[in-house]
C-alpha atoms as one frame of an Amber mdcrd trajectory, in Angstrom:
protein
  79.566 119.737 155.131  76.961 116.855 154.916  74.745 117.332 158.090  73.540
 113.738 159.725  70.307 112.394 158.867  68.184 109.814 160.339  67.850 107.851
 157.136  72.022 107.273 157.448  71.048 105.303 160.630  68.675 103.155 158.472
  69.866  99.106 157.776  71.799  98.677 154.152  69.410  99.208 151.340  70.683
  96.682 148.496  69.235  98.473 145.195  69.807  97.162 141.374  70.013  99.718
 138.780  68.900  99.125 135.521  70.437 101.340 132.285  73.532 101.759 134.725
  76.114 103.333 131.623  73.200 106.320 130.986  73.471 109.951 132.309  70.423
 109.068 134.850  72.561 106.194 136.061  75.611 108.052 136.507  74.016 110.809
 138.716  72.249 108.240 140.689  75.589 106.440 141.295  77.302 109.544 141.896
  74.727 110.875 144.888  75.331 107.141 146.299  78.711 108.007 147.813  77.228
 110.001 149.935  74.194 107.835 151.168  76.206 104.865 152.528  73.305 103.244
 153.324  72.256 102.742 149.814  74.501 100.150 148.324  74.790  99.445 144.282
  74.471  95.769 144.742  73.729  95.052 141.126  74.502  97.438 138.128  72.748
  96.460 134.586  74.208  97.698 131.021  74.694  95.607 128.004  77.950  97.660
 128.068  79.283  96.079 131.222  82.963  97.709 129.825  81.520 101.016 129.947
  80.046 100.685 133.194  83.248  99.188 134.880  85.215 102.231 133.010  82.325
 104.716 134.641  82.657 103.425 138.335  86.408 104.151 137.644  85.830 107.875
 136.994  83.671 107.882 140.015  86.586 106.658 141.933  85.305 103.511 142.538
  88.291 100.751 141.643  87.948  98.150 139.710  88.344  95.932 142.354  85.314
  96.794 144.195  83.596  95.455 140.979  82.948  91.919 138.844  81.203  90.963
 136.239  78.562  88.012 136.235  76.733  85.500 133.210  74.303  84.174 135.981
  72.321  84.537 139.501  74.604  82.505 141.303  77.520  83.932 140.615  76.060
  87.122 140.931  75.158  86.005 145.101  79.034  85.084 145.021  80.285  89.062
 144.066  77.549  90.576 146.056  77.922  88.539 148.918  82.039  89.197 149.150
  80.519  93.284 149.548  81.082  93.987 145.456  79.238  95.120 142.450  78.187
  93.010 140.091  77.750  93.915 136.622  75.513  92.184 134.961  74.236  92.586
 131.543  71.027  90.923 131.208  68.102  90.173 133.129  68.745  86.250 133.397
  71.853  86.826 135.604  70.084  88.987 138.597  69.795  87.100 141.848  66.735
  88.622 143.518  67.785  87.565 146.381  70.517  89.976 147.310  68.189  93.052
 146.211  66.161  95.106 147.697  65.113  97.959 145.650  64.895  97.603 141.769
  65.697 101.004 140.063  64.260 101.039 136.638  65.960 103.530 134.320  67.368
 101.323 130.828  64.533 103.796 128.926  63.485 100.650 126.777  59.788  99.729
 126.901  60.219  95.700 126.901  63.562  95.090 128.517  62.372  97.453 131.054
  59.013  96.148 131.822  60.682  92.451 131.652  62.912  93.662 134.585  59.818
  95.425 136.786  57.634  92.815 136.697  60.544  90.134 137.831  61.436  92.652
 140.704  57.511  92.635 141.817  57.516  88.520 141.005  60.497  88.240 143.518
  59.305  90.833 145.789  61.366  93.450 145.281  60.200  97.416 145.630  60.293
  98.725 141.877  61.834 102.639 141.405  60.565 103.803 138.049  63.009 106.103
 136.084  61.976 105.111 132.753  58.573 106.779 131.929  58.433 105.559 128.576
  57.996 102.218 130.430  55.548 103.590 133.029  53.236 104.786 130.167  52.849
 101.649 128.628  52.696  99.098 132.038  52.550 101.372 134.838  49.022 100.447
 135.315  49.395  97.006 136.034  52.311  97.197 138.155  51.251  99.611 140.137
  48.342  97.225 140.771  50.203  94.244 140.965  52.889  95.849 143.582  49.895
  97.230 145.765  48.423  93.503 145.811  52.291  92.330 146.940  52.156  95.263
 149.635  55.084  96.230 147.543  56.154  99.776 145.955  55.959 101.023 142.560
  57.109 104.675 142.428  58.130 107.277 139.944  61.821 108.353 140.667  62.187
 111.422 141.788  65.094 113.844 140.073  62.761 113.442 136.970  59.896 115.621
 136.290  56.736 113.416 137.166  57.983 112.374 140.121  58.951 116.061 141.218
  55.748 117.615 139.901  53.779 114.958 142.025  55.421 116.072 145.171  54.512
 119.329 143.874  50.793 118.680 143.898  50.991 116.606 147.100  52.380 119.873
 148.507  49.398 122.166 146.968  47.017 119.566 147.846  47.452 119.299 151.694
  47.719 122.759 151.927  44.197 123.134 150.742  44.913 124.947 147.518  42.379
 124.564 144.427  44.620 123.398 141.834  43.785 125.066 138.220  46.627 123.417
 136.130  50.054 121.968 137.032  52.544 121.571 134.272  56.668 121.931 133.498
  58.906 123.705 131.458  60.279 122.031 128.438  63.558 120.994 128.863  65.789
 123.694 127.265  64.745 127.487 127.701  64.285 130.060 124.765  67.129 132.401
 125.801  66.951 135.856 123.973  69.375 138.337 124.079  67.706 142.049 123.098
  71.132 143.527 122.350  71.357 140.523 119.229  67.992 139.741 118.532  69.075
 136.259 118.777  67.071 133.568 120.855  69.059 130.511 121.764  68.036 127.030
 122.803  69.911 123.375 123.135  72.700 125.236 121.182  70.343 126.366 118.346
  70.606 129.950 117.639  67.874 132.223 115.397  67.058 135.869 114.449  63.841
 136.515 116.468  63.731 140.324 117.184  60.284 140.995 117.342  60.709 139.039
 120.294  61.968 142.763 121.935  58.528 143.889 121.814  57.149 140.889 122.645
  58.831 140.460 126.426  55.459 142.022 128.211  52.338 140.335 127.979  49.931
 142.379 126.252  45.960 142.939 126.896  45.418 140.166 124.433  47.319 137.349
 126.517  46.532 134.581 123.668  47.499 137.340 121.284  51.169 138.182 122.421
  51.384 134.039 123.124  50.790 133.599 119.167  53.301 136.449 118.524  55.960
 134.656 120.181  55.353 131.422 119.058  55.656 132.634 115.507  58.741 134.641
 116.298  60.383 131.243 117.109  58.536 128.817 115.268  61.959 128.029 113.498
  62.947 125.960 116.444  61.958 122.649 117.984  60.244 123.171 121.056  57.787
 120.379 121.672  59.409 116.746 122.435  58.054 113.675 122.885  59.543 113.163
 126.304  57.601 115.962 127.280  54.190 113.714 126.707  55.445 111.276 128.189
  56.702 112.758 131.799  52.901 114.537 131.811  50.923 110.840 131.337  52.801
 109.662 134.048  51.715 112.582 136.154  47.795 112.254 134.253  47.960 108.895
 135.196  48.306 109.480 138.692  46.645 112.765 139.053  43.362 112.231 136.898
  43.884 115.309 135.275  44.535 115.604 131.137  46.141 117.918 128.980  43.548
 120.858 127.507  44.755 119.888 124.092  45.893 116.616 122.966  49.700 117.798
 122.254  48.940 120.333 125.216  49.594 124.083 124.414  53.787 125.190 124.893
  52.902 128.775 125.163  56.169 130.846 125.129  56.203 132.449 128.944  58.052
 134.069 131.107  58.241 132.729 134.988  56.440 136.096 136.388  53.369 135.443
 133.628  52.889 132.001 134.483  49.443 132.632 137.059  48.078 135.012 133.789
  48.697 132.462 131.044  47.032 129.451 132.666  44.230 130.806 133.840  40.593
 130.305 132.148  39.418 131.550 129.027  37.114 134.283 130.753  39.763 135.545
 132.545  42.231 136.067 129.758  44.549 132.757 129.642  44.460 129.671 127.866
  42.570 126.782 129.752  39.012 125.620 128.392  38.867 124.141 132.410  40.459
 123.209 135.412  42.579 119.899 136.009  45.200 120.440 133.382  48.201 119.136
 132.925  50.562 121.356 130.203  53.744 122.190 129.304  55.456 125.541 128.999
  58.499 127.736 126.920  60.648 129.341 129.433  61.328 132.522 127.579  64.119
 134.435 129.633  67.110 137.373 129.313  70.364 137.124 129.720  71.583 136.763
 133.619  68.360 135.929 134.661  68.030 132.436 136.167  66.273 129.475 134.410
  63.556 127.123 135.424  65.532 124.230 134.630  62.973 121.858 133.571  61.328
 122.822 136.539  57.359 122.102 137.628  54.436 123.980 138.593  51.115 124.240
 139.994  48.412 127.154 139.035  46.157 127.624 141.763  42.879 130.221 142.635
  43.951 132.627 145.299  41.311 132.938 148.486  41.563 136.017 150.308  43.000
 139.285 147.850  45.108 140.539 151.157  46.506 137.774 151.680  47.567 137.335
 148.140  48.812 140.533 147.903  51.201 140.248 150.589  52.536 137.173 148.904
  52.746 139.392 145.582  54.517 142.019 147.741  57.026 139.304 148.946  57.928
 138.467 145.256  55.680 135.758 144.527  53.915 135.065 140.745  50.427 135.991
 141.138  48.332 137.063 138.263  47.145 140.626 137.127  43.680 140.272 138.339
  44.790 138.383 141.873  42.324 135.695 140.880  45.230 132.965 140.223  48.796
 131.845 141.609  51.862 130.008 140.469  53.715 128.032 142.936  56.723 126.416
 141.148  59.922 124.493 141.883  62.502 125.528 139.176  64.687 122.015 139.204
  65.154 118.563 138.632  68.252 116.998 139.845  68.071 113.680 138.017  69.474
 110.846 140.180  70.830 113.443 142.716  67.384 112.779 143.746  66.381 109.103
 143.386  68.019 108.480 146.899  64.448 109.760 148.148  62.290 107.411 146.335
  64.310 104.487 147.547  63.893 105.600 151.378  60.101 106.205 150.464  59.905
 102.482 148.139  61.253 101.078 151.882  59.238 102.725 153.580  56.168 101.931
 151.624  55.268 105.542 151.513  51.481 106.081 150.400  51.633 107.596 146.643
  48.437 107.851 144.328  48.687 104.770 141.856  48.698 104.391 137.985  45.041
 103.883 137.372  43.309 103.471 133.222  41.540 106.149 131.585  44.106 107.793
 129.359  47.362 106.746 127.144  49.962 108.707 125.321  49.100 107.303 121.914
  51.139 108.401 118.156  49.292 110.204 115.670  50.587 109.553 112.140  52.136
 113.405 111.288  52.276 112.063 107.555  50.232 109.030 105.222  52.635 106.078
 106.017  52.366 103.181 103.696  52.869  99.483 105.151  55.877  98.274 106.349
  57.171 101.525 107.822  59.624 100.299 110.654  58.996 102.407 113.742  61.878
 103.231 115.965  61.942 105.278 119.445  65.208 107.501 118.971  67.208 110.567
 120.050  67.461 112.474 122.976  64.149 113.043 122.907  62.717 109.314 122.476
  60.961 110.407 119.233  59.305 108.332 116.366  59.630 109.634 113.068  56.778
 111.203 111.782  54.569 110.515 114.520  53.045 112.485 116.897  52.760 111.598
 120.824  49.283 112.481 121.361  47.371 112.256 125.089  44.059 110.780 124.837
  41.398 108.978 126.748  41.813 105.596 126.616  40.966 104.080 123.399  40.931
 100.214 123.333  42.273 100.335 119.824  44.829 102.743 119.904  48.319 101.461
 120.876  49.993 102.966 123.306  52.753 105.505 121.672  56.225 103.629 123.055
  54.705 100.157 122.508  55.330 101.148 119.257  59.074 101.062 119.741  60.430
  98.197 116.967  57.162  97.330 115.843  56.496  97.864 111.942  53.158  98.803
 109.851  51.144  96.066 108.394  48.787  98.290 106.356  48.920 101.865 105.740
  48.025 104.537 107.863  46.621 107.734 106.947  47.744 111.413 107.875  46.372
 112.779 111.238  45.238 109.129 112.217  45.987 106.998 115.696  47.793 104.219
 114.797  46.160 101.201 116.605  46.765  97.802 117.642  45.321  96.143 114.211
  48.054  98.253 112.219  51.333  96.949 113.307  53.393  93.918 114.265  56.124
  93.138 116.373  54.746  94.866 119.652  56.880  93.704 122.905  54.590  90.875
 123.366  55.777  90.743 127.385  54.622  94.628 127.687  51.420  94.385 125.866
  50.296  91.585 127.998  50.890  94.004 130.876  49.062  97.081 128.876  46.480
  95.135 128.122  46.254  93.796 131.590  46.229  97.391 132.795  43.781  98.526
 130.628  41.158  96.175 131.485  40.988  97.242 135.167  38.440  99.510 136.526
  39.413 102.612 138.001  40.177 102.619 141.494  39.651 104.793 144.369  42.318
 107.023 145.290  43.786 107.197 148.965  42.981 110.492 150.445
């Protein structure tokens, strides 16, 4: 049963969807069947096979659907009421779209495509964070000077854990640290000792004694962490879901590859609290990123965000404690969380807000996710983004302030080393060629504006 909603009653909303043959793509196209008043206009894929062969799974015919070389023929499908599928950004005719929905992953194609959208003044969706780390700045800028919108997507983590903090923030809650879980949880079975994640199984059962904190919070946290240190828990994607939530929040991560302590969901308001009081943080305004440890049968976060806050009254906090919510040992801290991200189940919202030109804090300078070399690499090193987890070999996504010589760490995507770079250091502007020229006009453009004042 789908119950009516006022934003059914709303006029057509003609949206383009960059990326279209991806798993974001498919869940956004999916969740579209059942808001009628968002229409796939426009559907972008090199691959416009695989997309055709997708909308066919999704019961869509082929029929409903046409591929296009240019803009005008592109107003001819769209016009007759079909998709067109379209496979570069040369064949989009602007003028049939309303809502640009950003999600190809690819730092130049997919800056190319925002900044056209804001050119022809079209509301921008932002699904691919890589992209928003590197230009997000500058067209968040530039769509605020069209009276245009430029807005994370929700279903991904940024955009979720933003809502989050909107949430905690009009409520009147002093915000300690806000964060997510990595993307797979560290499921551990006691009866094995075996701990699972993303399919990867190891021996780990000193994690049995391990499942309580201890006195010595920082002391169990290094326990774990060494129990399963044989698996991969930090990701590059990770970094860069938490600039685009430092970018828009002000706050930074404690340290520069933030901390991945190993927690459970009930230790959550214990672990990020301050040093004095027994967690982790050096200070407040934190952004971080979490382990779910859990047991077998018991739920998981699912990628999930969160918010630490203080607690204000102890009776008051103790009747949410009594009603089964995470508060720490001492009462002095809180963990409000949503355990989910739907992908583009979700995006429907941020089109309906991008329309609506819903207020959201902008993209403003002052830090980058920048790669630390994780080895010496000599010149002419090719660097390459790759995997599930948008990785570059043997460098490190680092957060940072803003450094005007470090390059930004997915700028780096196809670019190669022109002299050698040393173990442990940023790899800067000076050090590589072949940068997206289009993007690095924008990051540089970004970079040079002042910080602004955020709406209250």
């Amino acid at each position: 049963m789908i119950l009516p909603h006022r934003a059914r009653r709303r006029a057509p909303i003609r949206v383009a969807l960059t990326g279209a043959n991806g798993g974001y793509g498919r869940t956004f196209l999916a969740q579209l069947a059942c808001t009628p008043e968002i229409l796939p206009a426009v559907l972008v894929d090199p691959d416009t096979a695989g997309v055709l062969a997708m909308l066919e799974e999704l019961g869509i015919p082929s029929s409903r659907a046409a591929a296009s070389s240019g803009p005008a023929q592109t107003a001819e499908i769209t016009a007759s009421g079909r998709i067109a599928l379209v496979g570069s950004l040369d064949a989009l005719d602007w003028a049939g779209i309303d809502v640009l929905v950003e999600a190809c992953g690819r730092v130049g194609a997919g800056a190319a495509y925002a900044e056209a959208a804001l050119e022809n003044n079209t509301h921008v969706v932002m699904v691919s964070k890589e992209v928003d780390t590197v230009v997000g700045v500058e067209l968040s800028a530039r769509a605020a000077d069209k009276g245009l919108s430029y807005l994370p997507g929700d279903g991904d983590q940024p955009a979720n854990l933003l809502r989050l903090v909107d949430w905690v923030s009009a409520v009147g809650l002093d915000i300690v640290a806000i964060g997510k879980a990595g993307e797979y949880d560290l499921a551990f079975d006691p009866a094995t000792g075996r701990v699972s994640q993303a399919g990867e199984s190891i021996d780990a059962p000193q994690l049995t004694g391990l499942l309580e904190l201890g006195s010595s919070i920082t002391d169990t946290l290094d326990q774990r962490a060494e129990a399963v240190s044989p698996l991969k828990r930090a990701a590059a994607a990770d970094s860069c879901e938490m600039t685009v939530v430092a970018m828009r929040t002000g706050m930074m991560a404690d340290v520069e590859a933030m901390h991945y302590p190993v927690a459970r969901i009930n230790e959550l308001a214990d672990i990020y609290a301050a040093r004095e009081d027994g967690g982790i943080l050096a200070g407040d305004g934190v952004v971080d990123v979490f382990s779910a440890l859990r047991l077998p049968g018991e739920a998981s976060f699912a990628g999930g965000v969160f918010a630490i806050v203080r607690t204000g009254d102890p009776v008051t906090w103790e009747i949410l404690r009594g009603k089964g919510h995470v508060v720490s040992r001492d009462g002095r801290y809180a963990c409000i969380y949503w355990p989910y991200h739907y992908m583009g189940v979700e995006t429907p919202l941020t089109v309906h807000a991008a329309v609506e030109l819903v207020e959201a804090p902008p993209a403003v300078p002052g830090m980058i996710l920048a790669g630390r070399a994780l080895r010496d690499l000599p010149a002419g090193t090719d660097l390459a983004v790759a995997g599930h987890h948008h990785e570059i070999d043997s460098v490190a996504p680092v957060m940072i302030a803003s450094d005007p010589a470090a390059s930004p760490f997915y700028l780096l995507d196809g670019a190669r080393l022109i002299r050698p770079v040393a173990k442990g250091s940023l790899i800067g502007f000076a050090d590589v060629e072949g940068v997206d020229a289009g993007a690095l006009t924008l990051y540089l453009a970004g970079a040079s504006r002042g910080r602004t004042t955020r709406s209250e």
